[in-house]
MITORDREN-585289 format. One record per atom (N, C-alpha, C): residue in one letter; z, x, y. Coordinates in steps of 0.2 Angstrom, whole numbers, plus 2048, in hexadecimal, padded with zeros to 3 digits. Layout:
BEGIN
AZXY ...
END
This chain:
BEGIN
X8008047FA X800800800 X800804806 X7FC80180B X7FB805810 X7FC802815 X7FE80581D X7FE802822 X7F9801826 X7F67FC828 X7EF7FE82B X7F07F9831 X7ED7FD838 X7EC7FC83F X7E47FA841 X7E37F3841 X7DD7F1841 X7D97EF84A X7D47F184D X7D27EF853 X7CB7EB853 X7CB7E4854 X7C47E4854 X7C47DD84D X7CC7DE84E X7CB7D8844 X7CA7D0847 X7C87CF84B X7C47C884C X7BE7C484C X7BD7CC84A X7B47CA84A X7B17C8843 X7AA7CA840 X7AC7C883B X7AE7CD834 X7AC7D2834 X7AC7D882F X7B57D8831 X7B87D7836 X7BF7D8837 X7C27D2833 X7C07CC833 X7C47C482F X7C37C7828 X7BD7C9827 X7BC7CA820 X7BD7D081B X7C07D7820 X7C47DB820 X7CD7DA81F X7CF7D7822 X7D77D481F X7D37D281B X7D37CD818 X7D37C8813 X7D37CE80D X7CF7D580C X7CD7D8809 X7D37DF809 X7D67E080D X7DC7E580C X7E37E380C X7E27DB80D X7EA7D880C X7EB7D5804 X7E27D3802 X7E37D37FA X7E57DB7F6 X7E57DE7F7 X7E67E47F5 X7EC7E87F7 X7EF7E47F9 X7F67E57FB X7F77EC802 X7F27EA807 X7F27EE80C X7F77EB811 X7FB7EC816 X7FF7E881C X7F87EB822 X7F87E7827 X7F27E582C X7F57E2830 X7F57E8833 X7F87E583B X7F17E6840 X7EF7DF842 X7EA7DD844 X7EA7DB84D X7E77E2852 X7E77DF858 X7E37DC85C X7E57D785F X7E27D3862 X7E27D286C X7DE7D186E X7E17D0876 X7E27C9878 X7E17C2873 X7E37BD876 X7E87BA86F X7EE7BA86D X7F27B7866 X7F27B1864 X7F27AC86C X7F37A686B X7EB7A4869 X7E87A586C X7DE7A3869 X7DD7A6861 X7DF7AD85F X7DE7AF85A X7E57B1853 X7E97B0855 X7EF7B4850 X7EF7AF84C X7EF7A684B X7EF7A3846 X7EB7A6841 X7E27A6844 X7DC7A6840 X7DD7AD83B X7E07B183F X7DF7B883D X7E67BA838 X7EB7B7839 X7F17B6833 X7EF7B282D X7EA7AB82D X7E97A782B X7E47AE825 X7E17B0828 X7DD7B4824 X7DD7B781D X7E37BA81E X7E47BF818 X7EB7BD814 X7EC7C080F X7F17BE80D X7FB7BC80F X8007B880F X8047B8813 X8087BD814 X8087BE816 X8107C3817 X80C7CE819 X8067CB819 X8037D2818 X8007D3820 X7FE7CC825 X7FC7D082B X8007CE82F X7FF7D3836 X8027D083A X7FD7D0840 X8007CD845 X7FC7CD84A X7FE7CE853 X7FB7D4854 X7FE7D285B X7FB7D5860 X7FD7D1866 X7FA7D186D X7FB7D8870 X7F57DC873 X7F77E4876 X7F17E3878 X7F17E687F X7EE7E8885 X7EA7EF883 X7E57F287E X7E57F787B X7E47FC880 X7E37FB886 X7E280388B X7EA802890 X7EE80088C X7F480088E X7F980788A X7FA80D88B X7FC810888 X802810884 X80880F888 X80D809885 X80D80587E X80B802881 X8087FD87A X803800876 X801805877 X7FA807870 X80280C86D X80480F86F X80A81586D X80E810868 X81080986A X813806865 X80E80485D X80980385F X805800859 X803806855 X80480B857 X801811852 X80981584F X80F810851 X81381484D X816812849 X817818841 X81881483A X810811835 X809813839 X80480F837 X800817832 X7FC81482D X7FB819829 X7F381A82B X7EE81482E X7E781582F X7E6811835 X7E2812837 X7E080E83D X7D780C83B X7D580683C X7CD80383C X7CB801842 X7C8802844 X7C480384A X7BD7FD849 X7BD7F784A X7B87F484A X7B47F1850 X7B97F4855 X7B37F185A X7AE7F485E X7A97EF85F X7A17F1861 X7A07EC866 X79A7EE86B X7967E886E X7917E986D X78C7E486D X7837E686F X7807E4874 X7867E487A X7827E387F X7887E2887 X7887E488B X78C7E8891 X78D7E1894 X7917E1897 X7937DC89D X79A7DE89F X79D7DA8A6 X7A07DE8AD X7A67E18A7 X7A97DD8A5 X7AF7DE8A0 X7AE7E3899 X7A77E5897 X7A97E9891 X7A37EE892 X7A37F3896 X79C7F7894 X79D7FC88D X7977FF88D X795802884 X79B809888 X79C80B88C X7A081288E X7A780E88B X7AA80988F X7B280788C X7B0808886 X7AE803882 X7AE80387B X7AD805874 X7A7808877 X7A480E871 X7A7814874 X7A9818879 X7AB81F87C X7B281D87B X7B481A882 X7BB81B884 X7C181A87F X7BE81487B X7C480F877 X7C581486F X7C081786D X7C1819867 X7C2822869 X7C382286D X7C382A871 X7CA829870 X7CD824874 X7D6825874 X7D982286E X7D581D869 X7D781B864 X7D982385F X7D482685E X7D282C85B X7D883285C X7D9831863 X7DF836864 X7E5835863 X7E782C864 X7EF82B860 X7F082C858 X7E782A855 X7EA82E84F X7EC83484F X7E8838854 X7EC84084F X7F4841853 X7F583D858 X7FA83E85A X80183A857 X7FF835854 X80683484E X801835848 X7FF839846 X7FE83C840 X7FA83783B X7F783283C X7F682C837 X7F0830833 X7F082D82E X7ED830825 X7E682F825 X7E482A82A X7DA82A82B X7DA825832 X7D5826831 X7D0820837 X7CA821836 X7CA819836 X7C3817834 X7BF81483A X7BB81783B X7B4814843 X7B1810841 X7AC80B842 X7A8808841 X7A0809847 X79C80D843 X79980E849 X790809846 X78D80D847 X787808846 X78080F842 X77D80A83E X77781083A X773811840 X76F81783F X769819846 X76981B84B X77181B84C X77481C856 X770822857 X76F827851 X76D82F852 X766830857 X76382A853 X75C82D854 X75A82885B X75F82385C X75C81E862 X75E82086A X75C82986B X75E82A871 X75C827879 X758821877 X75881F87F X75A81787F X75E817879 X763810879 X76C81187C X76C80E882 X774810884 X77A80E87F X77780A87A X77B808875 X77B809871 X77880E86F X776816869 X77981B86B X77881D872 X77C823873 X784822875 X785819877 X78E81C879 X79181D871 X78D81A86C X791819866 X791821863 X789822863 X78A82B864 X78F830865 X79182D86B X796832870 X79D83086C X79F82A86C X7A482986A X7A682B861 X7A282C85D X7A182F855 X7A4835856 X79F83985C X7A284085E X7AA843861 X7AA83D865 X7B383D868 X7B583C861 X7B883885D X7BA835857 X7B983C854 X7B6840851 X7B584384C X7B784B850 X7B884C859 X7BA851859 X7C4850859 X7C584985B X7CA84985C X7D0848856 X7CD847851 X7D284684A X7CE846843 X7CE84C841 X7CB84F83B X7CA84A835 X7CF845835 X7CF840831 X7CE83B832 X7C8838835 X7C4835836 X7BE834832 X7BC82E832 X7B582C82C X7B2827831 X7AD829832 X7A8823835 X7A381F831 X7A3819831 X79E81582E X796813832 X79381382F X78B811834 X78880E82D X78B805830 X78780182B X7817FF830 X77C7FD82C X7737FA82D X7797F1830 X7747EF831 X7757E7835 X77A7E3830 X7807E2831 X7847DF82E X7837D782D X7827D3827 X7827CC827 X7867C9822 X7887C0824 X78B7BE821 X78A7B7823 X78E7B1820 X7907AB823 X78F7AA82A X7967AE82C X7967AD834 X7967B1839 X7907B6837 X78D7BB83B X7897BA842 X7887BF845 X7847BF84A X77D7C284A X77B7C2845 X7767C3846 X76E7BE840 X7737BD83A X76D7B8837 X76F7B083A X7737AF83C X7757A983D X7737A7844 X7747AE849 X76F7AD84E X7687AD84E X7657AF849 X75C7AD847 X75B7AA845 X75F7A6840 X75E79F83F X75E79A844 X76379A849 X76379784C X75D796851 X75A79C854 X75379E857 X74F799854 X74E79B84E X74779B849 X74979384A X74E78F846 X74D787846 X74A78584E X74B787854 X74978785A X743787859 X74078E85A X73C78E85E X73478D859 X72F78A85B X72B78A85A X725792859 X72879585D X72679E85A X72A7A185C X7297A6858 X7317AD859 X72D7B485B X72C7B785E X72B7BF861 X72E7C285B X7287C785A X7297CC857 X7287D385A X72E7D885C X7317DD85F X72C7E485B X7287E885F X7267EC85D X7227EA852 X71D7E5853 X7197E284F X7217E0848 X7267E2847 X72C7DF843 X72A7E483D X7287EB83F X7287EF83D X72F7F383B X7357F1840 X73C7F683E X73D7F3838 X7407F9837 X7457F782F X74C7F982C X7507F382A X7567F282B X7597F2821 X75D7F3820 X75F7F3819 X7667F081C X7677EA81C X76C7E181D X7717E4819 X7777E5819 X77D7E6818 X7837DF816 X7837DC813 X7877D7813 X78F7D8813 X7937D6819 X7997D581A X79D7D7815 X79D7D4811 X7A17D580A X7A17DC806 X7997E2807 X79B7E6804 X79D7EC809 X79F7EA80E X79E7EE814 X7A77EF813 X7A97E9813 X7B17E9811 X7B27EF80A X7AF7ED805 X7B07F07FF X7B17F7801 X7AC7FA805 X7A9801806 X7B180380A X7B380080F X7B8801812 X7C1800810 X7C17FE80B X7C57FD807 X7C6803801 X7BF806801 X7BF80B7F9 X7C08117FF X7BF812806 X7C2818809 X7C681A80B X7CC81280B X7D381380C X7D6814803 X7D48137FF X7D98137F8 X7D581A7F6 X7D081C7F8 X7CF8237F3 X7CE82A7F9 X7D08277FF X7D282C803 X7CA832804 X7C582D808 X7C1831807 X7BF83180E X7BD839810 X7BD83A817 X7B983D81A X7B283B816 X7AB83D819 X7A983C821 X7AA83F824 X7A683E82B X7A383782E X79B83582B X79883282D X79782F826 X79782A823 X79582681C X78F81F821 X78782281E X78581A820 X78681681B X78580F81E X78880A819 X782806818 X77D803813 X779801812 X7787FA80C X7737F580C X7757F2808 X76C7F2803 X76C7ED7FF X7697F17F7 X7617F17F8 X75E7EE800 X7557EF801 X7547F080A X7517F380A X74D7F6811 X7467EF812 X74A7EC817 X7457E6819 X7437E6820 X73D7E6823 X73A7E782A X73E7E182E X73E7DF834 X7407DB836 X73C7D5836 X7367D4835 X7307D0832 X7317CD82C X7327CF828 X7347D0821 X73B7CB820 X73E7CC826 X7457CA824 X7457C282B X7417C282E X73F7BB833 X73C7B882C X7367BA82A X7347B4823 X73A7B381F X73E7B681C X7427B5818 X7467B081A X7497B0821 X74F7AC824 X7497A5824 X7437A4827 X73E79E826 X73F79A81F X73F7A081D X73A79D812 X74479A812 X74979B813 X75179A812 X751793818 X74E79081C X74D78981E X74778581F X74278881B X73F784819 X739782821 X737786824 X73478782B X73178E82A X72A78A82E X72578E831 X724792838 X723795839 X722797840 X71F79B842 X71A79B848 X7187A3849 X7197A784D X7177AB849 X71C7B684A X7167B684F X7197B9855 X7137BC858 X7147C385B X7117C885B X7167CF85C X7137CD865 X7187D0868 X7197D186D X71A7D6872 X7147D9876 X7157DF879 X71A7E287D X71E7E787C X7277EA87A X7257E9884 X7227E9888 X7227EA88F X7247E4891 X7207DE88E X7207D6891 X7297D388E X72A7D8889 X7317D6886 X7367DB889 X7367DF88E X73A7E2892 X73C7DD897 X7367DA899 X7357D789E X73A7CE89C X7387CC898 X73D7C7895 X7427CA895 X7447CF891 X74D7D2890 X74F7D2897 X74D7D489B X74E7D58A4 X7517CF8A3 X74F7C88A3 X7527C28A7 X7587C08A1 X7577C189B X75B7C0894 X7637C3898 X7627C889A X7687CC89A X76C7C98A2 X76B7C38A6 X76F7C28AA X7717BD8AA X7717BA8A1 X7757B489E X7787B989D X77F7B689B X7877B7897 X7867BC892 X7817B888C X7807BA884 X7797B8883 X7767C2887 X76F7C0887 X76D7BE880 X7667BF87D X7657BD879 X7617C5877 X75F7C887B X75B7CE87A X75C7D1880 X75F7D8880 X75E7DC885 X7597E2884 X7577E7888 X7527EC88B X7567F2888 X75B7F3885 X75D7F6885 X75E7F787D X7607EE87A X75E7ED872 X7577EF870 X7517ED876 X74D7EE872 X7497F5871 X74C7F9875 X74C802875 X74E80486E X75580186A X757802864 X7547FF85F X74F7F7860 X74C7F5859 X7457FA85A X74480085D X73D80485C X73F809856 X747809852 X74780D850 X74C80A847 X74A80C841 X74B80B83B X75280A83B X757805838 X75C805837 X75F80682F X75B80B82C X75B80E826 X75E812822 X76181581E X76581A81E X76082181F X762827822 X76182C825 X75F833822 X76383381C X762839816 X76683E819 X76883F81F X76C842822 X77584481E X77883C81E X77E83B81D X780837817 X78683A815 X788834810 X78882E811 X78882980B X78582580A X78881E807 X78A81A807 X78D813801 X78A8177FC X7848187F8 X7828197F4 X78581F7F0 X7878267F6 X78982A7F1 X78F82B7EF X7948247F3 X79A8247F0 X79B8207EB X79581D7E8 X79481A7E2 X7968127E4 X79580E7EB X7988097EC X7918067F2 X7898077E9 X7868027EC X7857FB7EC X7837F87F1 X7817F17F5 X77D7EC7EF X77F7E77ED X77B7E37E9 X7797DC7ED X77C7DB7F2 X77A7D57F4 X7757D77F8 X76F7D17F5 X7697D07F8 X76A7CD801 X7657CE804 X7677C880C X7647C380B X75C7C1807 X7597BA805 X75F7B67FF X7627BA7FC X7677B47F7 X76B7B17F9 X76E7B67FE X7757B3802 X7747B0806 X76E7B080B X76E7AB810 X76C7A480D X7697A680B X76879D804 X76E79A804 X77479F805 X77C79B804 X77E79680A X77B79880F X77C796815 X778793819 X771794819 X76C79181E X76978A81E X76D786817 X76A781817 X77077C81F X772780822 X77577C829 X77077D82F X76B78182A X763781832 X75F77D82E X76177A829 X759774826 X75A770828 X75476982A X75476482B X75C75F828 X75E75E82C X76475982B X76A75D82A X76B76582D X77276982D X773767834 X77976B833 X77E76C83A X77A76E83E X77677483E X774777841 X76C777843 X766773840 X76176F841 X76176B846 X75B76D848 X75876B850 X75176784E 
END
């Protein structure tokens, strides 16, 4: 049993995260910035008596001193894919795991795990490839015991990223295709993404950089049909020239939660595939079987005619 300091467990890899280290007899102490909106959902989560949960200010130093004392590992799950006044990519991929990084080495805890992103290497004119970059490097010079993950596009039930294509796709009568739907991504399902992260707190493995991958390398075209063929809808892919689409991003991004920024689509020019570079899910022997076309079959039928979710 271990004690583990979690940031970032609201999301979805974080809900699905307890659930998977409190059946395993982990204790998870899970921080949050708002308790009354989220500490039910997040206790509710994992087994009783195993999380806890509490409200901290995390750039409050005070308060961070308390939560790192007595803890054996700390997980790092927080990320954005896109800036606004209150969270730019420097706080949160730089500044936040930069200090997180050092309270480990300064009470001594047993690991830290990052959660960064597969391809950040090679996407150097993406602002949200290089803070995560930078922050890998702070992390890795500040605490020896440190393991970074760099999983391919994470999906599940209630993710943000097939569930907002479904969503698109039941919509719109055509969908853009970014650089012809040439990139190519290898879909990672939530569940083994836990597995992977579970196996390198119990076997104590402290490889640098592990990408995390799941069992096919699908283009982004390849994976728009699939999510269609999974609600039973046609539509046409039209590729669209990456200028006219800078041009759209521009207006997208002075809504709330754009839908595509200029600066996302700087990183879909580049493969989201493992590297040959780094260790691997594979070569810790903890590969991925979940297909992405089976498992959205589990779920999509809330974009067919007559779901929740049908327009």
């Amino acid at each position: 049993m271990k004690k583990v300091l979690m940031f970032g467990g609201s999301g979805m890899v974080g809900r699905h995260l307890i659930r998977k280290l409190t059946k395993n007899n982990h204790l998870v102490t899970v921080v949050t910035r708002n308790l009354h909106k989220k500490g039910a959902i997040l206790k509710l989560g994992g087994n009783p008596g195993y999380v806890d949960v509490i409200e901290a200010n995390v750039f409050d130093e005070d308060q961070l001193n308390n939560l790192f004392k007595d803890k054996d590992i700390c997980i790092n799950l927080v990320g954005i894919l896109f800036e606004n006044k209150k969270n730019t990519f420097k706080n949160i991929h730089i500044n936040f795991p930069t200090i997180l990084s050092k309270k480990c080495y300064e009470y001594k805890l047993k690991q830290f795990i990052h959660i960064s992103a597969l391809g950040v290497e090679k996407a150097l004119d993406s602002k949200y490839a290089m803070s995560k970059l930078e922050g890998e490097k702070n992390v890795i010079n500040n605490f020896s015991k440190s393991t970074i993950l760099r999983p391919s596009v994470i999906f599940g039930v209630d993710d943000s990223f097939s569930c907002k294509l479904l969503t698109l796709l039941s919509l719109l009568p055509v969908f853009p295709l970014y650089y012809n739907g040439r990139t190519k991504f290898s879909p990672i399902h939530v569940t083994e993404i836990c597995k992977i992260i579970l196996n390198v707190i119990e076997q104590n493995i402290f490889y640098k950089i592990i990408e995390c991958v799941g069992p096919e390398e699908l283009s982004f075209k390849e994976i728009i049909k699939k999510l269609l063929n999974s609600i039973d809808k046609k539509r046409l892919l039209i590729p669209l020239p990456i200028q006219i689409a800078k041009i759209i991003a521009f207006f997208f991004e002075k809504f709330p939660k754009p839908l595509i920024t200029r600066d996302q689509l700087n990183l879909l020019k580049y493969d989201n595939i493992l590297s040959g570079k780094n260790k691997s899910n594979i070569d810790l022997g903890l590969n991925a079987k979940i297909k992405f076309e089976e498992e959205i079959l589990k779920y999509s039928y809330m974009w067919k005619k007559g779901g929740q979710y049908s327009k």
